[in-house]
Structure formats: structure tokens, C-alpha cells
N, C-alpha and C positions, 0 to 999 in steps of 0.2 A: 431301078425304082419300081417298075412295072415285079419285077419279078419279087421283090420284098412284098409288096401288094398281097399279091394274089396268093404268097406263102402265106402271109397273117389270114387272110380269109378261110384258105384250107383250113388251116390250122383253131380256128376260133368256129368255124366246122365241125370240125370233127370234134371238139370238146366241147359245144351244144349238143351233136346229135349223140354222145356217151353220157351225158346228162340225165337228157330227155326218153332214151331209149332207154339204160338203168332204173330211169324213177318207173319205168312203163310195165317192167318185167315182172317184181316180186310185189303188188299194191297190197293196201289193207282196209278192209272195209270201204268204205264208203271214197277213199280217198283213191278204189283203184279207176274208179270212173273219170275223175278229174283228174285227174295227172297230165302231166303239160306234153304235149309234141312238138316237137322243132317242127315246121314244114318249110318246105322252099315260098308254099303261097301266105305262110302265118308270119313270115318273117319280114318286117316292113326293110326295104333296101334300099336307102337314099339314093338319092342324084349324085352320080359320080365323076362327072367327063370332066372336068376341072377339080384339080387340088386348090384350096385356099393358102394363099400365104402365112406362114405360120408366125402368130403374132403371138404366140405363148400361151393362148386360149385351150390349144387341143394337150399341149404335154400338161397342162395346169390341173384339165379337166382326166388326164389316164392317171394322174398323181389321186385325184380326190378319189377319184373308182377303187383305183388299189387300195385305199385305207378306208372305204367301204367293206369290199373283199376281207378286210382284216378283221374289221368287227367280225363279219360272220363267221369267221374262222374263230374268232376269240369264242363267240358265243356257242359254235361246234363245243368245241372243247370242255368247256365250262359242263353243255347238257351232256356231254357223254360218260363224264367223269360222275356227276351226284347223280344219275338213272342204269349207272351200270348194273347189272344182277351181279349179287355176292352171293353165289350158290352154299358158299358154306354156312354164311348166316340162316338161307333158308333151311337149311338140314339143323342148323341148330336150334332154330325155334320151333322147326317139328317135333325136334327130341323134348322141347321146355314143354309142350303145349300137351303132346302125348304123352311120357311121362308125367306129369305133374297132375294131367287126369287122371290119370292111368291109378296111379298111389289115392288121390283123392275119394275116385269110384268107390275101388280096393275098402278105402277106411269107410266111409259113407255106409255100405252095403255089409261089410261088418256090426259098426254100429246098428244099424236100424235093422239088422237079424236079430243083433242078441236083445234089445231094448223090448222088440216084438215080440220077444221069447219070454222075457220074464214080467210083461206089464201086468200082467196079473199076481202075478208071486214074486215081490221084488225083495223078498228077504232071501230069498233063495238064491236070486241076479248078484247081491250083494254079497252074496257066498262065494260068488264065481265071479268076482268083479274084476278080473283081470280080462274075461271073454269083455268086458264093458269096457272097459281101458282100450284097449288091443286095437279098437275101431277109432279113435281118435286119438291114439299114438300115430297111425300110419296118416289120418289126416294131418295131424303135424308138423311130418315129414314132408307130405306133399306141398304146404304153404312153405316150409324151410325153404325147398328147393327150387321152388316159385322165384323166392326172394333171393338166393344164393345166383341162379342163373342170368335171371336179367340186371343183378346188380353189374355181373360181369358181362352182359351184354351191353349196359352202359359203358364200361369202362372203355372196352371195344369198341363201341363206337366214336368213341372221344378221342382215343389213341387214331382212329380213322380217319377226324378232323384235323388233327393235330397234322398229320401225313399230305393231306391235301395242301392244308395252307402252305407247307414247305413245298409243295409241287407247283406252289401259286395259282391253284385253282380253286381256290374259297371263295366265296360270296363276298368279299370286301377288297381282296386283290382284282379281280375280275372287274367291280365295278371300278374300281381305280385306274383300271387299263382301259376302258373303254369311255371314262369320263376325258383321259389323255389325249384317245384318236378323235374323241370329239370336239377335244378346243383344237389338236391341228387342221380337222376338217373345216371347221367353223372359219379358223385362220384362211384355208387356203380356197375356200369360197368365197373369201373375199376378195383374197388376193385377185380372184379370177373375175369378180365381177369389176375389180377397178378397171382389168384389161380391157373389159367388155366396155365397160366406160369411155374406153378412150378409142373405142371403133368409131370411124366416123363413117362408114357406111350403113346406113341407115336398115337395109334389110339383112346382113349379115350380122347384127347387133341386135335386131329381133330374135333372128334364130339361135344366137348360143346364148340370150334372154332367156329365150323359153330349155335349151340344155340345161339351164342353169337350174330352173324349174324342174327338174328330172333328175337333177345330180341331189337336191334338197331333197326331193320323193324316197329318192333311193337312201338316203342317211336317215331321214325320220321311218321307214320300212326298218332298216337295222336296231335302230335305235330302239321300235317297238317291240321286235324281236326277242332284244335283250331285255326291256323290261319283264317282257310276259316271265321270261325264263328266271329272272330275279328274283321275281315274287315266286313262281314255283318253287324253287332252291327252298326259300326262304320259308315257303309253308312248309312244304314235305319234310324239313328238316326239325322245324316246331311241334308238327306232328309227333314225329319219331320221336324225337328225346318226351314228351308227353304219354305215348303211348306205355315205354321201357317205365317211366317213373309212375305211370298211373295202375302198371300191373305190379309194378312193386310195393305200393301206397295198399293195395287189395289183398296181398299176402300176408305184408306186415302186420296190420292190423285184423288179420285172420289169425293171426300165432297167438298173443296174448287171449282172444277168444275160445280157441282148444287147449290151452293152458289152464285159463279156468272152470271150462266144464271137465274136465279131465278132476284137476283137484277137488272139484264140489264131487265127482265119481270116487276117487279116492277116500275123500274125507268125508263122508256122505253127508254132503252139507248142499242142499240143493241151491241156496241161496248164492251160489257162486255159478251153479251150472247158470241159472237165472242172470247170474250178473257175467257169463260168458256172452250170454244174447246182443249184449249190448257193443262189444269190438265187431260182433259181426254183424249188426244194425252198418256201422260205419264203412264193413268191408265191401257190403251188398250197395251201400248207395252212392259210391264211387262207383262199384262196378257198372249198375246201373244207366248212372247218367253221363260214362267214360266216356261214348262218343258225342257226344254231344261238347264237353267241356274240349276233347280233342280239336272238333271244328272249333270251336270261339274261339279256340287260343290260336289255330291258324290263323283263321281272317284277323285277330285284331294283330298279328307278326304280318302279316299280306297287306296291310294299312299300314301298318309305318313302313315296310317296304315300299310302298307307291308312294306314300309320302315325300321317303328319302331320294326316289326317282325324279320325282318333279321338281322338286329344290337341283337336281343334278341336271336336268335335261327337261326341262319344265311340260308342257303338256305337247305328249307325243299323239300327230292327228290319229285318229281312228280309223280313217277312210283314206288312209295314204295308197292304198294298194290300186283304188280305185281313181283315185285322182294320178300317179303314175301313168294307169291307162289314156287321159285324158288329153296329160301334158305329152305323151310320146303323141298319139295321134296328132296332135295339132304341130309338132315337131317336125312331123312325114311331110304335114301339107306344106308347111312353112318351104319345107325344103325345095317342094316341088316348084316355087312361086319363080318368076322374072329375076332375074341377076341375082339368084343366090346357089352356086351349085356349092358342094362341099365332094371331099376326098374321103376315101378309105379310112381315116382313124375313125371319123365317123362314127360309118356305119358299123363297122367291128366295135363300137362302143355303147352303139343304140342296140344292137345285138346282146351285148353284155346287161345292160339296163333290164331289161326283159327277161334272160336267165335267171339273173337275180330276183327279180320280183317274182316269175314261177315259185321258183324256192320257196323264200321266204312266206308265198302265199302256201303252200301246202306244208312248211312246218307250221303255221298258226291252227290251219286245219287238224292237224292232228293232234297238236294242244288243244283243241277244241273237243277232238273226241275224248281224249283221256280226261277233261275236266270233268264231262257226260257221264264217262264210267265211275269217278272217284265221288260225284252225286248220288250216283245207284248203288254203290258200294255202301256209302254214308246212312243211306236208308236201311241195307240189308243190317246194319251194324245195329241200327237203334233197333233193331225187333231181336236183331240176336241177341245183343246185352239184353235189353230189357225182360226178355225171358231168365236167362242168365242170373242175373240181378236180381229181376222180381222175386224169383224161386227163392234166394239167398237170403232174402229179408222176411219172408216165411218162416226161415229157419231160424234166423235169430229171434223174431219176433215169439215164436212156438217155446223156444227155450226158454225167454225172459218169463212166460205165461207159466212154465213149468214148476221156474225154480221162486217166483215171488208169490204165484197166486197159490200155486199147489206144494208147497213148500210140508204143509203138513198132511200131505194125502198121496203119498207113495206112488198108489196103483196109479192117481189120475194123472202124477209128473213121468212117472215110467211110459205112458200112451203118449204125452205130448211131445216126448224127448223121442219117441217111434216115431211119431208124424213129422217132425222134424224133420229125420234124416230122410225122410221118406219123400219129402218134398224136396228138399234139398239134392236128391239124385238126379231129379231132374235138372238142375245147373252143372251139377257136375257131370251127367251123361251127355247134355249138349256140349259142354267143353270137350270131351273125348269123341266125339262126334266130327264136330266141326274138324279139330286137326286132323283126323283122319281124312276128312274131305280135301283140307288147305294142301297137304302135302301131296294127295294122288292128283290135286287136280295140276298143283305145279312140275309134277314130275311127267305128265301127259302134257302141259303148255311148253315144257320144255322139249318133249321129245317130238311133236309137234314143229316148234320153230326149229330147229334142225333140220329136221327132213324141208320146211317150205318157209322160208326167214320169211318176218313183217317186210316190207316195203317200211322205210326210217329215214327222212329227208336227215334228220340231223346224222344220221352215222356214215353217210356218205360222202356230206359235202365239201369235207377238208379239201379230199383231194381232186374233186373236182373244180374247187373254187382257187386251187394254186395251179391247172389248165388253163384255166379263164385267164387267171392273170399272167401266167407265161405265151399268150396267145395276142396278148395286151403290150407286150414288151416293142 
């Protein structure tokens, strides 16, 4: 018996101090300072010189740990699978973003040459009307392919959904399997406190009281876990598909736009180039206020997400990580009191209690940072669109002015359909800009994490938390 002991202790050892030394190695930001250490003096080590008679209290209590361990393994899984990098996706939307500017520029800078060429002599422009064509064919082509490539990036990404749910790792499977560990936990917490019930030693009935207070901690910490990552799932992915259909929504209604200033150029009927102005009024004030409509449509899918949370697992404390510390502390002392010693499962489980709570406190830490970033991001976006956008409602605006107001004054529609495109480069040269920056900077974050990986509570902890529980057996 002795020697079973002190095997589980090595053994539950050594898979803290691989833990806690792994999370210590590769840290990220702010999260490399807190990072947890096992120590010999941090680790509280109950009273041992007597084993308690095993009244079904302790196998009751390594049953509920284990299906603890299992949520967070559920929830591993779940976050590794929707934040994995799909490097091909990112190559391919550098190809959408670069090319599609790229042709856009192309057309724009066409345009607004030859327009600025003939604004004074537009009978002569109209001679050579195909050098005026020529610039808003290729922008044409650029909205085509806009619309052509994120269609099929939708498609793909949905084929993607489709993929996961059969691997039972979608947002509705997931919550189904963890609303399941939670009625058997629920069950077998009760189970355990009948036991507890029926102790009739009075200090020994305090103390696995207060276990039992720690065994709750630790299910409401998982439980908070998985909500956080619920709602992330559930925005990021409201996001995405918002994003694909709000850049398609922008192109779409860009086509019918160069379709008819192109025909008002062909048919020289300015009153069409005029009534072009107006698909790109609509295409400019999508783009405009994209991220913005982006976020509201997360938060209000992040709301009924929390909603559907609380109806499932009603309100998870906030301060469980803190109260954890409270109830282990006074667990120590209890231990330490007059006729209560306890055995080895014990401490190897008040050991485990503590692991688990490290964890799960620094993956919320680092959910916390990435919330931080995708705030600053959100900001960068509203100044990027809105240049973006702004510039683009310039341009339709300039054109409607062209072809309604100056409809019979040639020279003065030939200058404003120049200004036009002339403003208008500036959205389309930030567009061509920005990808070039998106993809060099992801091809340096990449080559970056390679040579020195983030420190990532969740990419690790599968197979640390199947140690724990084989440590536990």
C-alpha cells in the first residue's frame, strides 16, 4: 500500500512539474510573468499519517475530478479546432485583396488619365472612346472577381462547417456534450454529498463539506471556460460569414454601377454615367460602415449565445477562480485541526484542484488578451473603412453631380468624372496597400512563431490533463 502511495505521488509529480515547467518555457506577453510554478513550498500537502476508512467519499470525489478533466479536454478540442490557422485561406485572400486591387488601381488610373486628358476637348475623348472604356472595363473585372472569389470563399467555408459538425466539433455538438458531463457531475455531487450526509463524525464531515466546496469551484471554473469559448466560437464565426457576404454585398452593387457609366460612356448619355453614381452611393456606404455592422452583429449572436448559456448552466460565478483559492485554504487548515487526518487520494487530489485552476486561470488570461487585440483591431478597421468608404462616396457622389447636373456641359462632366476617379484612388490604393501589408505581416508572424511558438494554454493541455488523470487512477 505504502508503495502504491508514493508511486501515485511521484507520478502526479512529475505530471505538475511538466505542466508547470512547459507553461514556463515558451510564455506570451504578459502572460510570461504569471505563469504558474509547481514549488515543493507552493504546494499545500495535507495531513497524512492516517488513511480514513473509505466510505465511498474519496472514489466518488476522483469520479467527479475525472469528468471535470473531461470538460476541459472537451473544451481543448472544441478551441483548437475553430482558431486553427488555414494558411491556404490566408494565401488566398491575399490573392482576393491584391489582385482585385490590383485590376481596380489598373482601371481607376486608366480612367482618371484619359478623362484628365480630354476634359477640355471631350469631342475628341469621344473619338477615342474606347481609351474611356478601357478604364472601367478593367474596373469591372475587378468588382467581377471580387464577387466570383468570396462567393467561393463562402462556399468553402460552409463545406468547412459542414466537415466539423461530422467530426462533432461544432458549437451545438459541443454544447450538448458538456450540458451531458454537467447533469452527470451535478448527479454525482450529489451522490457524494448524501455520503457526506451520512458521516457521523462530525469533523471529518466538515472537511469533505468544504471538498465538496472545491469540487463545485472547480465545475463552475470549466463550466466558465466553456462559456467564454462558446461565445467566441459563436462571434468569430458571425463575424466571418458577415465579413465574406458584406465584401460581396460591396462588389455586387459596384457592377451594375461601372455598367452604367460605361453605357452612359458608350452612348454618350451622361445621364446614365449620373445614374451610375448611385449603385456606388450604396457600394461606398456598406463599405463604410462594414465594421461596425460586423461588430453589432457579433454582440447581438454573443447575446443569444449567453443567453442560451444560462438557460443551460444558469449563471456561472465570475470570481470562482478566487473563491477556489479560498475554499482550498481553509480546506489545508481544516485538515490540519484535532481528529481529522486524511490519506494520500487526498492530497494527490487537492494537488490536482490547483493544476486545474493554474490552467484554466491563464487560458481566460489569454482570452482576455485576444479580446484587447480584436478592440484595437475593431478601431483600426473603423478609420481603415472609413477612408476606404469615405473616398468611394466621393466618387459616386462626383459622378451623380456629373451626369445630372452637367449633363449639358461636357467640359464641366468630363472634370468631374476626372475628380472622380481621382479621388476614388485613394480607396482603391489603400486597398492595395493594406494587402500588401496583411500578407507580409502574416508571412513574418508566421515565420516568427516557428523559429519561437506563443506559449498557448489551450494547445497543450489535452495531453497534460490525460497525466493528471492517469496519475489519479
Amino acid at each position: 500500500m505504502m508503495n502504491t502511495n508514493v508511486s501515485k505521488r511521484i507520478a502526479l509529480s512529475a505530471a505538475a512539474a511538466i505542466l508547470f515547467t512547459s507553461q514556463a518555457v515558451a510564455p506570451i506577453q504578459s502572460l510570461a510573468a504569471e505563469e504558474p510554478v509547481l514549488t515543493a513550498s507552493a504546494t499545500p500537502v495535507l495531513s497524512a499519517s492516517v488513511t480514513i476508512a473509505d466510505n465511498g467519499v474519496d472514489a466518488i470525489s476522483r469520479d467527479i475530478l475525472e469528468k471535470e478533466l473531461e470538460i476541459i479536454r472537451t473544451n481543448t478540442d472544441f478551441r483548437n479546432n475553430y482558431t486553427k490557422t488555414d494558411r491556404g485561406q490566408q494565401i488566398r485572400n491575399s490573392i482576393y485583396q491584391i489582385g482585385g486591387a490590383g485590376l481596380a488601381n489598373a482601371g481607376d488610373i486608366t480612367l482618371m488619365s484619359q478623362f484628365w486628358r480630354y476634359n477640355r476637348n471631350p469631342g475628341l475623348g469621344l473619338q477615342n472612346r474606347g481609351r474611356l472604356e478601357a478604364g472601367l472595363i478593367i474596373v469591372l473585372a475587378a468588382y467581377s472577381a471580387v464577387v466570383a472569389a468570396y462567393s467561393g470563399e463562402y462556399i468553402i467555408d460552409q463545406v468547412q462547417d459542414l466537415q466539423t459538425r461530422k467530426k462533432g466539433l461544432d458549437s451545438k455538438t459541443t454544447l450538448n456534450r458538456v450540458i451531458a458531463l454537467n447533469k452527470e457531475l451535478t448527479a454525482l455531487l450529489s451522490e457524494r454529498q448524501a455520503l457526506v450526509d451520512k458521516t457521523t463524525d462530525a469533523n471529518m464531515k466538515e472537511f469533505w463539506t468544504a471538498e465538496g466546496k472545491i469540487l463545485e469551484d472547480c465545475r463552475n471554473l470549466t463550466l466558465a471556460d466553456f462559456s467564454r469559448l462558446y461565445v467566441d466560437y459563436r462571434k468569430r464565426h458571425a463575424v466571418r460569414d458577415l465579413t465574406t457576404l458584406g465584401t460581396i454585398a460591396v462588389g455586387a452593387t459596384g457592377i451594375p454601377g461601372t455598367i452604367l457609366v460605361l453605357r452612359g460612356v458608350q452612348q454618350t448619355n451622361l445621364k446614365k454615367v449620373g445614374g451610375g453614381g448611385i449603385p456606388f452611393e450604396v457600394s461606398a456606404g456598406i463599405l463604410t460602415v462594414a465594421p461596425i455592422l460586423f461588430e453589432g452583429g457579433g454582440r447581438i449572436v454573443s447575446k443569444s449565445a449567453r443567453a442560451k448559456l444560462a438557460n443551460a448552466f444558469g449563471q456561472v460565478e465570475q470570481n470562482t477562480i478566487n473563491q477556489l483559492d479560498t475554499d482550498a485554504n481553509k480546506l489545508v487548515a481544516l485538515s490540519k485541526q484535532p481528529g481529522v487526518t486524511v490519506g494520500q487520494p487526498l492530497t494527490e487530489r487537492l494537488q490536482a484542484y490547483l493544476v486545474c485552476k493554474k490552467l484554466l486561470e491563464s487560458r481566460q488570461r489569454k482570452m482576455d488578451l485576444e479580446a484587447a487585440a480584436a478592440k484595437r483591431k475593431l478601431m483600426a478597421d473603423i478609420i481603415s473603412y472609413g477612408i476606404k468608404g469615405g473616398t468611394q462616396l466621393g466618387w459616386g457622389a462626383l459622378l451623380m453631380n456629373a451626369g445630372y447636373k452637367y449633363n449639358d456641359k461636357p467640359t464641366t462632366a468630363f472634370r468631374r468624372v476626372a475628380q472622380a476617379a481621382t479621388v476614388n484612388e485613394v480607396s482603391w490604393g489603400s486597398w492595395l496597400l493594406e494587402g500588401l501589408a496583411t500578407g507580409a505581416n502574416q508571412q513574418i508572424a508566421s515565420y516568427k512563431h516557428s523559429k519561437n511558438p506563443d506559449y498557448d494554454p489551450f494547445k497543450t493541455s489535452s495531453a497534460k490533463i490525460d497525466t493528471i488523470k492517469a496519475s489519479l487512477k
